[in-house]
C-alpha positions, 0 to 999 in steps of 0.5 A, a space after each residue: 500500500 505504502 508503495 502505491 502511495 509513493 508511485 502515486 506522489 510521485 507521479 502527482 509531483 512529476 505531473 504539476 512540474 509538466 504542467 508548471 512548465 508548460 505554462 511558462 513562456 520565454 521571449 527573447 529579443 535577438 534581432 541583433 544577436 545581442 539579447 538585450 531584451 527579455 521576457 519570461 513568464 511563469 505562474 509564479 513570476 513575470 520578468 523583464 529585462 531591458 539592457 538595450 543602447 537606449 535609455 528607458 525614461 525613468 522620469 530624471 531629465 538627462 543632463 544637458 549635453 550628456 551623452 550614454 555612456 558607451 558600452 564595454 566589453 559587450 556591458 551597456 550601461 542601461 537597463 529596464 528591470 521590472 520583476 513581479 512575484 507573488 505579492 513583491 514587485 521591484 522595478 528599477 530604471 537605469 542609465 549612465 551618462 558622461 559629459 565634458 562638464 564638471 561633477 559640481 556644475 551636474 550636482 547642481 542641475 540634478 540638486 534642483 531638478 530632484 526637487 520635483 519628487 520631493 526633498 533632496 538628500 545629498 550624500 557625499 560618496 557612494 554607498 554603492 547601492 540604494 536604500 531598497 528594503 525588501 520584503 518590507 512593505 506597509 509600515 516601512 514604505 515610507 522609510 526615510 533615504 539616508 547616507 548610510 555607508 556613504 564613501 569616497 569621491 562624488 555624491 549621491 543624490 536621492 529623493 522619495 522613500 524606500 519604497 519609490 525613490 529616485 537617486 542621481 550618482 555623480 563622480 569625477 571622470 577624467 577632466 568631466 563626470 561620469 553619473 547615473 540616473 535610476 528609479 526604483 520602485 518596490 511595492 507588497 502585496 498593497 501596492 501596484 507599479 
């Protein structure tokens, strides 16, 4: 009997993995040969990832002049990524830029601009990532940003909450700067994007 039952949890397993895998969908751009775009669904999780040449807007103006920084070794500096699974969802809109012009006169174009979504924080340093918390949602959706681990040459500048937050990250780059522009949005399972 003992026998039976396993054969038949087995069986039960092997066959809602074929259906799991039947229903999941991969769709990858390669028009020209470089994957920059794709897309999977499955029934727990969608994904979308966008790393083409062109930046996708994530409300931050560009600064005047600036151009993408140019890819390198096959690495482009911009991305979409939009992730949703069970009750999470994590969006984050990416880009970098170079310009000839100096890394205060781009401090302060984006100081004012910021201002827009909210108070502008500025960080002196790079903490090297974000105040993303998650998992966290509700009660810790309106965390304040800080400058926690905040270190070395040029600044961050950041606006919004954990939760929805635009930040601006300026360095020196030669005699110009180097900075990039990235939205990230999270939300639980009350929130949409």
């Amino acid at each position: 009997m003992r026998n039976i039952a396993t054969k038949f949890s087995c069986a039960l397993v092997i066959a809602s993995i074929a259906l799991l895998l039947a229903a999941c969908s991969i769709n990858v751009d390669d028009k020209d040969k470089q994957n920059k775009k794709v897309d999977i669904k499955t029934p727990f999780t969608n994904l979308k990832v966008n790393t083409s040449d062109k930046p996708a807007d994530n409300g931050i103006p560009v600064y005047p002049g600036a151009h993408v920084r140019p890819a390198d070794n096959g690495d482009s500096h911009s991305a979409n990524i939009d992730m949703g699974a069970l009750g999470f969802g994590l969006k984050v809109v990416a880009a970098e830029y170079e310009t000839d012009d100096s890394p205060e006169k781009v401090k302060s174009f984006y100081q004012d601009k910021l201002k827009s979504f909210g108070d502008v924080l500025v960080c002196n340093g790079h903490s090297g990532g974000s105040d993303v918390h998650m998992g966290k949602h509700g009660e810790d959706a309106d965390k304040k940003l800080t400058c926690k681990d905040a270190h070395g040459d040029g600044w961050e500048l950041k606006t919004g909450t954990s939760d929805d937050q635009h930040l601006v990250s300026i360095e020196p780059h030669g005699s110009g700067t180097r900075f990039g522009t990235v939205l990230i949005r999270t939300h639980g399972k009350e929130g949409a994007l």
